[in-house]
C-alpha positions as CSV (number, residue, x, y, z in Angstrom):
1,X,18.1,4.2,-19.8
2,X,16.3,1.5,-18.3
3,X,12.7,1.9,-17.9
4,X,10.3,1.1,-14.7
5,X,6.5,0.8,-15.8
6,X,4.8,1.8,-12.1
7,X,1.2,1.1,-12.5
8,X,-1.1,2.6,-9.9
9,X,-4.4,3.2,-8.5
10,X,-7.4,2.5,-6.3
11,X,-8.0,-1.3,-5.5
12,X,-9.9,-3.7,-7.6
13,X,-9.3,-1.4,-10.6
14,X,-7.3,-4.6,-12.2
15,X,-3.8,-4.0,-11.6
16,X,-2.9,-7.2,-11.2
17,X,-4.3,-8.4,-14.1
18,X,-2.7,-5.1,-16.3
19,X,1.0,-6.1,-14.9
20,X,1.0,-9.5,-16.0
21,X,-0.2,-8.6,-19.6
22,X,3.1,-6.4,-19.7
23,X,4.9,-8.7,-18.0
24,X,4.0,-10.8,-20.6
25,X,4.5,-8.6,-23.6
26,X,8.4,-7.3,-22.2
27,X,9.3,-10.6,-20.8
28,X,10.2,-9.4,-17.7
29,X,9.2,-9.2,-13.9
30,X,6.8,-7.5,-11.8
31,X,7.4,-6.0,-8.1
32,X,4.5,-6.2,-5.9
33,X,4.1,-2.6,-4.1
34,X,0.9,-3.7,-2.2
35,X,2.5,-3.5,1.2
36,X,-0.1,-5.8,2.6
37,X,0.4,-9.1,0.1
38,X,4.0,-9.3,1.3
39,X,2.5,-11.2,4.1
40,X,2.6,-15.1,3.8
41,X,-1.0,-15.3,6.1
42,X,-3.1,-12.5,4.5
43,X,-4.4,-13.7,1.5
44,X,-8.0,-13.6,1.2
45,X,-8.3,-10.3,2.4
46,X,-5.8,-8.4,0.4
47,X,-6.7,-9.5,-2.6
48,X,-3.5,-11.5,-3.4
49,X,-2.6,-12.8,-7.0
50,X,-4.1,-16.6,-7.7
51,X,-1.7,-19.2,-7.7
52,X,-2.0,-19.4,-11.8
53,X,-1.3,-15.4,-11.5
54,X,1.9,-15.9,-9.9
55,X,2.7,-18.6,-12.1
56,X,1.8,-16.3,-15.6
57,X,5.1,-14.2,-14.8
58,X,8.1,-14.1,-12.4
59,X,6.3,-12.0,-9.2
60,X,8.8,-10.1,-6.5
61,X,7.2,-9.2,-2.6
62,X,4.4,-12.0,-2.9
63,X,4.5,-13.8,0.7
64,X,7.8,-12.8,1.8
65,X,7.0,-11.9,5.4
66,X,4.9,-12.9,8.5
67,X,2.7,-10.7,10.3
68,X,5.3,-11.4,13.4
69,X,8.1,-9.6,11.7
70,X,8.8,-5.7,11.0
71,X,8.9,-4.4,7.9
72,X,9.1,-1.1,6.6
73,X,8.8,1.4,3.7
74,X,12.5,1.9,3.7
75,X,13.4,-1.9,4.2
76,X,11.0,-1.9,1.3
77,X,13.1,0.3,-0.8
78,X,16.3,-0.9,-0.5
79,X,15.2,-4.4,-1.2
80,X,13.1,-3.6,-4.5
81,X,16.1,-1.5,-5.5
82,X,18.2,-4.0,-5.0
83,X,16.0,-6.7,-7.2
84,X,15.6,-4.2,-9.8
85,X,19.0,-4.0,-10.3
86,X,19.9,-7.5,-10.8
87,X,16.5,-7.1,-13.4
88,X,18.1,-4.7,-15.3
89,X,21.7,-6.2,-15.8
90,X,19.7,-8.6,-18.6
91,X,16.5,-7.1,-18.8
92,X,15.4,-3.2,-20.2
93,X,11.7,-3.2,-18.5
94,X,10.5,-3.9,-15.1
95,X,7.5,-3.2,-13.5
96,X,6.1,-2.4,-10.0
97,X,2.4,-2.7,-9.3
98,X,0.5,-1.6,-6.2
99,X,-2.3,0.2,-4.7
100,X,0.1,1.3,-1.7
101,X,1.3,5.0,-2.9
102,X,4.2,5.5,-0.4
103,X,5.8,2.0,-1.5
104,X,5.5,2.8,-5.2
105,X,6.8,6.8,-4.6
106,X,9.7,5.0,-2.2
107,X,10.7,2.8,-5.2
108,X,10.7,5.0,-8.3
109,X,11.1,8.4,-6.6
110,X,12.6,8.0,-3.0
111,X,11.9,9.0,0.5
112,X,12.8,11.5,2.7
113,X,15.2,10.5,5.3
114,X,13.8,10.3,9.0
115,X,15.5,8.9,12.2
116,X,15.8,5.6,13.9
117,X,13.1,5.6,16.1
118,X,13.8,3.7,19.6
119,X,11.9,1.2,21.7
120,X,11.3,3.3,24.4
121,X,9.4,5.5,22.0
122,X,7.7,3.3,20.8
123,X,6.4,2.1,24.1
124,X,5.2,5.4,25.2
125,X,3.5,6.2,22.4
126,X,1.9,2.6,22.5
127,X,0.9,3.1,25.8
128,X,-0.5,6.3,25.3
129,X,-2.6,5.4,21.8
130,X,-4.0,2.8,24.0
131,X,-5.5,4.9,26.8
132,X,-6.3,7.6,24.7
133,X,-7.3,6.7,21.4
134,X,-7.6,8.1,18.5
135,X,-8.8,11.1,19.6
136,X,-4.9,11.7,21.9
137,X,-3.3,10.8,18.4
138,X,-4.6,13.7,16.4
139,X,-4.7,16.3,19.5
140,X,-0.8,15.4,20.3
141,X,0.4,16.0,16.6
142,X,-2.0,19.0,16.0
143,X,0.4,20.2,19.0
144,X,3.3,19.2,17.9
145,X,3.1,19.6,14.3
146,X,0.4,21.5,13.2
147,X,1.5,22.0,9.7
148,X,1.7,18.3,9.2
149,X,-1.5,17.5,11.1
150,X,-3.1,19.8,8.5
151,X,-1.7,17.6,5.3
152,X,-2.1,14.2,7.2
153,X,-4.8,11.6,7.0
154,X,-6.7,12.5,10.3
155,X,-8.5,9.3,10.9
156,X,-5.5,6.9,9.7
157,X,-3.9,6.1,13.0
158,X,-1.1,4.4,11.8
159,X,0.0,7.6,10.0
160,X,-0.6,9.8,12.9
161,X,1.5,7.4,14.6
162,X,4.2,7.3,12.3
163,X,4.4,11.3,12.4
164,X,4.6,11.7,16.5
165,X,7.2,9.3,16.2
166,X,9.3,11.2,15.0
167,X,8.1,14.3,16.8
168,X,8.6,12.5,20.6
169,X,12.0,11.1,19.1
170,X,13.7,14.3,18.1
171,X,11.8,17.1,19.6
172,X,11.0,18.9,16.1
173,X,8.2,18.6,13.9
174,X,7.7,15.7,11.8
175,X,7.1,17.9,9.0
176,X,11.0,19.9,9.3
177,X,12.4,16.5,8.0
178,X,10.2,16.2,4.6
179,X,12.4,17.0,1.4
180,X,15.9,18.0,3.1
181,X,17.9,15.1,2.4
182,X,19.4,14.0,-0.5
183,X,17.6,10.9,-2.2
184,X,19.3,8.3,-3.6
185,X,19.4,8.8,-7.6
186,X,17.5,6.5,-9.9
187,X,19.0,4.8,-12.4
188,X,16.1,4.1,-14.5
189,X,13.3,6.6,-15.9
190,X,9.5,5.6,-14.2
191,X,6.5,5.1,-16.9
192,X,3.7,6.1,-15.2
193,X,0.2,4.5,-15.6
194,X,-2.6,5.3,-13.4
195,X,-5.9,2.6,-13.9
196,X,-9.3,5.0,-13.3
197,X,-12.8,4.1,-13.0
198,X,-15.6,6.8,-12.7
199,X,-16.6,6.4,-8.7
200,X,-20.0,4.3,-9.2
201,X,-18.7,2.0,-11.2
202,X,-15.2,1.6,-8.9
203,X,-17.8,1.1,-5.8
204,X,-19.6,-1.4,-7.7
205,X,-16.2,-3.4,-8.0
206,X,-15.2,-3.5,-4.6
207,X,-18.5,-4.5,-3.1
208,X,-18.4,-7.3,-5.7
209,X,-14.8,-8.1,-4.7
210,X,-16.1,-8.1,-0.8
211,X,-18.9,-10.3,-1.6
212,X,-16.4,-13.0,-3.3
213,X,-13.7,-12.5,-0.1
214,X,-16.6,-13.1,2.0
215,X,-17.6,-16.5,0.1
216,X,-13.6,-17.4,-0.1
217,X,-13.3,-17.7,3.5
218,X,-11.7,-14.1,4.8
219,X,-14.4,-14.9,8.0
220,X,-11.8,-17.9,8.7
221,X,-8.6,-16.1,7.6
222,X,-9.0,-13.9,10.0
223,X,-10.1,-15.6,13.1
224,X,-6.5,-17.7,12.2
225,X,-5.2,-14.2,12.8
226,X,-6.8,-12.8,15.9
227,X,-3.8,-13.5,17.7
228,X,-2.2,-11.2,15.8
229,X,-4.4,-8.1,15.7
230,X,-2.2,-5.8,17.0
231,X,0.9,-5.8,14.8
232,X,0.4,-3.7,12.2
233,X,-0.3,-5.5,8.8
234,X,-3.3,-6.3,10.6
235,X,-4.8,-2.8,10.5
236,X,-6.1,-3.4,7.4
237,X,-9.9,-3.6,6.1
238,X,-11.1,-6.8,6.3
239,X,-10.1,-8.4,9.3
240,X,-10.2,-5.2,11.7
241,X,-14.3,-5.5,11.2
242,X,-14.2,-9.6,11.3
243,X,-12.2,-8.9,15.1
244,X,-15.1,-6.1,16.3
245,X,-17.3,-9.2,15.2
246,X,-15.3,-11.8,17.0
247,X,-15.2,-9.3,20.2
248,X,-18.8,-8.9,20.3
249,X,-19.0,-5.1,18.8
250,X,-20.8,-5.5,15.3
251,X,-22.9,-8.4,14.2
252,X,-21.6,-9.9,11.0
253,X,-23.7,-8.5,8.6
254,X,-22.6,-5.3,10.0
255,X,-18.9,-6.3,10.1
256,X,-19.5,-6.7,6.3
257,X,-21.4,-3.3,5.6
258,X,-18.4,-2.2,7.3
259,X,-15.7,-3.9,5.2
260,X,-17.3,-2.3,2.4
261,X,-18.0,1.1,3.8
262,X,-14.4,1.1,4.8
263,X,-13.0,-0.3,1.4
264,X,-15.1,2.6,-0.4
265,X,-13.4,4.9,1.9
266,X,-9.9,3.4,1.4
267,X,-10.3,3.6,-2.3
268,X,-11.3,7.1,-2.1
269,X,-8.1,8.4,-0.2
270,X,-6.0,6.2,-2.6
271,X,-7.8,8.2,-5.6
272,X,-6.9,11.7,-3.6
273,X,-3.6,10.2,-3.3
274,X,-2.3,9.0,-6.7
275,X,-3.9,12.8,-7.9
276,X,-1.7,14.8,-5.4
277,X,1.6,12.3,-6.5
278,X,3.1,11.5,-10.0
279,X,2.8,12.5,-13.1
280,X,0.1,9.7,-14.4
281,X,-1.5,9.1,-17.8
282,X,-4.9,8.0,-16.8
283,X,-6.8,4.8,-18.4
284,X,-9.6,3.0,-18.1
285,X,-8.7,-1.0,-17.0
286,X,-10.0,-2.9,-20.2
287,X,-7.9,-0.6,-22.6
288,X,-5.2,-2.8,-22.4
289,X,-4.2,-2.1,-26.4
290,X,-4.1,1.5,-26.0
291,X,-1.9,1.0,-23.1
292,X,0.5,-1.3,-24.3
293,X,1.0,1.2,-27.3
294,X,1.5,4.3,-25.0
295,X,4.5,1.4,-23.1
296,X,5.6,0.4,-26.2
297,X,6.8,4.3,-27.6
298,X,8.1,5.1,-24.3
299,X,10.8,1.5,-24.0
300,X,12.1,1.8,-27.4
């Protein structure tokens, strides 16, 4: 059986730098599930591959999109099954890479089947996110769905969001849709690999990685996107502080403390995340020979 090396865990625990090692070793390619480098104008601030990265091995998902278009974790799924496919007709190894656990699950595991959701919908529940906040977000679903409300990330908005969707859309619980329908099988058997650091050392990394966005010109990046601020992509850590700047809201040096605050934070729910999901052998990011052996009895 083919095999599918997904590599996981928190950002800036070198990833990036792990897939194209074993890219390099199985001369194959390597599927980007970072849901946030697929766009073409958020670089800086999501930590993108280098130019001579994406040259060191054949990269999938890298700049496909702008922040104009919709895309989701479903569109995501048929496409990266559909490239892993035509990968596997010459090739026995692929990889998929990413810090974005619902785009890695949807890839190698599947996801549950929910309904179209329509414009009108949308609209309403845009409306009534804006007038009410956060705060009408969690009290709706806690209403609605109080079993999913009790699983959910509480202060992530765009997955409260996601969850009344479906609730206003159908009528029933966001939660009475999870695990009924049948997933698509895989034709290929997942290696998991989950990159750890011990949490001082992890918060040590991303404030460094802040500090050099900072001097690379995220500032700029995203004041090219304030236009944008309200699609989606640009919920993201790093430019939502650099627009409460821009608006007045937080001076910069706070807008930084916050970046970094708020990067922590993210890191911290990806750790919780890749612990409740997957059945991960855990390393450290520099034991890159250990590693490769673990790979290497698992391909052949």
């Amino acid at each position: 059986m083919k095999k599918l090396i997904v590599i996981g865990g928190a950002t800036a625990t070198g990833k990036t730098a792990l897939s194209i090692r074993l890219a390099q070793h199985f001369r194959t390619e390597i599927l980007s599930a970072d849901s946030r480098q697929f766009y073409r104008e958020m670089s800086i601030g999501t930590a993108k591959p280098s130019p001579a990265e994406l040259a060191a091995a054949p990269h999938h998902f890298i700049d496909i999109l702008s922040v104009a278009e919709d895309y989701s974790v479903g569109d995501f799924e048929r496409d990266a099954l559909a490239i892993l496919q035509g990968i596997f007709i010459e090739k026995d190894v692929a990889i998929l890479v990413g810090g974005s656990g619902l785009y890695l699950r949807a890839v190698y595991e599947g996801l549950d089947k929910f309904p179209e959701i329509s414009p009108e919908t949308k609209k309403h529940l845009e409306e009534a996110e804006k007038s009410g906040g956060l705060q009408w977000l969690q009290r709706e679903l806690a209403e609605r769905d109080p079993l999913q409300f009790s699983k959910i990330d509480q202060q992530n908005p765009a997955r409260l969001r996601r969850a009344l969707e479906v609730c206003l859309e159908t009528g029933q619980p966001y939660s009475s849709f999870l695990q009924q329908s049948e997933r698509n099988p895989r034709t290929f058997q997942p290696i998991y690999i989950l990159l750890d650091l011990p949490r001082p050392e992890l918060y040590a990394r991303i404030e460094s990685r802040v500090d050099a966005m900072i001097a690379a010109g995220l500032e700029e990046e995203a004041r090219g996107l304030l236009q944008y601020r309200n699609r989606p992509p640009l919920s993201t850590v790093g430019y939502e502080e650099f627009f409460d700047f821009f608006d007045g809201e937080l001076s910069r040096d706070k807008a930084i403390d916050k970046i970094k605050q708020h990067s922590r934070n993210y890191a911290k729910r990806q750790v919780t995340w890749f612990a409740k999901h997957g059945d991960w052998k855990v390393f450290r990011p520099e034991e890159e020979a250990e590693i490769l052996e673990f790979v290497k009895l698992r391909v052949t």
